[in-house]
C-alpha positions in Angstrom: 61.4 75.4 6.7 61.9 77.2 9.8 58.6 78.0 12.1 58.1 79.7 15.0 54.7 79.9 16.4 53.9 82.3 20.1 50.9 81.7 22.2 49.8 82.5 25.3 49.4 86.5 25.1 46.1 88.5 26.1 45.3 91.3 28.1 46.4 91.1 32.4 45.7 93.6 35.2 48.8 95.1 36.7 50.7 92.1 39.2 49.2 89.2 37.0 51.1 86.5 35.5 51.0 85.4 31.8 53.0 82.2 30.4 54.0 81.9 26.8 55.3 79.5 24.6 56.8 79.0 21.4 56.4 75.7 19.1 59.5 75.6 16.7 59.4 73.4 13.6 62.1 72.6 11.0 64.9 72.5 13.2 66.4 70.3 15.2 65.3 71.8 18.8 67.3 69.9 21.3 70.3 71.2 20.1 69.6 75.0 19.8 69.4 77.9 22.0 66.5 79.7 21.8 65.7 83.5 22.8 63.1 85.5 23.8 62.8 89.1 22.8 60.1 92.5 23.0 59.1 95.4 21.5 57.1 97.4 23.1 54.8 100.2 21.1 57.6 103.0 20.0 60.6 101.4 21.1 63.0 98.8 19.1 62.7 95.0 20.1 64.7 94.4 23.3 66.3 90.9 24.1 64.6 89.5 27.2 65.5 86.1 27.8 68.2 83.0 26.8 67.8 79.1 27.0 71.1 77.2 25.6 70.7 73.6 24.6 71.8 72.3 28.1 69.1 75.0 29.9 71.5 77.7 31.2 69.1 80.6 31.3 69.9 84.3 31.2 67.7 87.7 31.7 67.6 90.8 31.3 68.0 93.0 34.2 64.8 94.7 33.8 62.8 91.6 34.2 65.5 88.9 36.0 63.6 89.0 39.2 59.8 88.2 37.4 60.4 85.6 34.8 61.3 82.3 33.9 62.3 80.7 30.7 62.2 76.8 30.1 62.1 74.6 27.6 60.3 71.1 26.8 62.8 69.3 23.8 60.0 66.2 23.5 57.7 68.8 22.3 60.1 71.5 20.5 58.6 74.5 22.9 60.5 77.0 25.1 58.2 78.9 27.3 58.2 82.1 29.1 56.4 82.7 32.1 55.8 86.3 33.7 55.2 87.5 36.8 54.1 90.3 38.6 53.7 92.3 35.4 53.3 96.0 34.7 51.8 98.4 31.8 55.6 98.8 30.7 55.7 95.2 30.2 53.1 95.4 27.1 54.2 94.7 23.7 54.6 92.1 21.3 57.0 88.8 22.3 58.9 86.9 20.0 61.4 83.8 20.1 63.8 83.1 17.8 66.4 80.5 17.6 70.2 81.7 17.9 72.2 82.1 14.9 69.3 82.2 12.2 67.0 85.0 11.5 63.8 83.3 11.7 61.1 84.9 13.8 57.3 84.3 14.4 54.3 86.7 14.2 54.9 87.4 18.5 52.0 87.0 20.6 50.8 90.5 22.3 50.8 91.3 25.9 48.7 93.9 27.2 48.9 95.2 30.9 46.2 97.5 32.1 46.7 99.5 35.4 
């Protein structure tokens, strides 16, 4: 079956940099384009980032200019890394591959000020 696994959350000061990842089983990797997504306490979960198969990424405005998303196929994990981050950036992540409703547990951010 489908997994999805996060990592890499924890608690940051204000400006500090957090990388996550995302270890997919039960699918064929490669040839799927994977997302990254939030929700932050109170709100709904917001779309955040967008890896196709080929590595064309995509952001959302409110966090284009602070993050990167890649992906290693040998080892079936797309990352996220985070820069220069802010209390409004705290939540739970998630991935999920496109086109199937599979989602992990997320991995919580906290950023103090």
């Amino acid at each position: 079956q489908v997994q999805l696994v996060e990592s890499g959350g924890g608690l940051v000061q204000a400006g500090g940099s957090l990388t996550l990842s995302c270890v997919v089983s039960g699918i064929n990797f490669s040839i799927k384009t994977m997302r990254w997504y939030r929700q932050r306490p109170g709100s709904q979960r917001e779309w955040v980032a967008h890896i196709t198969p080929s590595d064309t990424t995509t952001y959302a405005t409110f966090m284009e200019d602070r993050i990167t998303v890649s992906r290693d196929n040998d080892g079936n994990t797309v990352y996220l890394q985070m820069n220069g981050l802010n209390p409004g950036d705290s939540g739970t992540y998630f991935c999920t591959v496109v086109g199937m409703d599979h989602w992990g547990q997320g991995t919580q951010v906290t950023v103090s000020s």
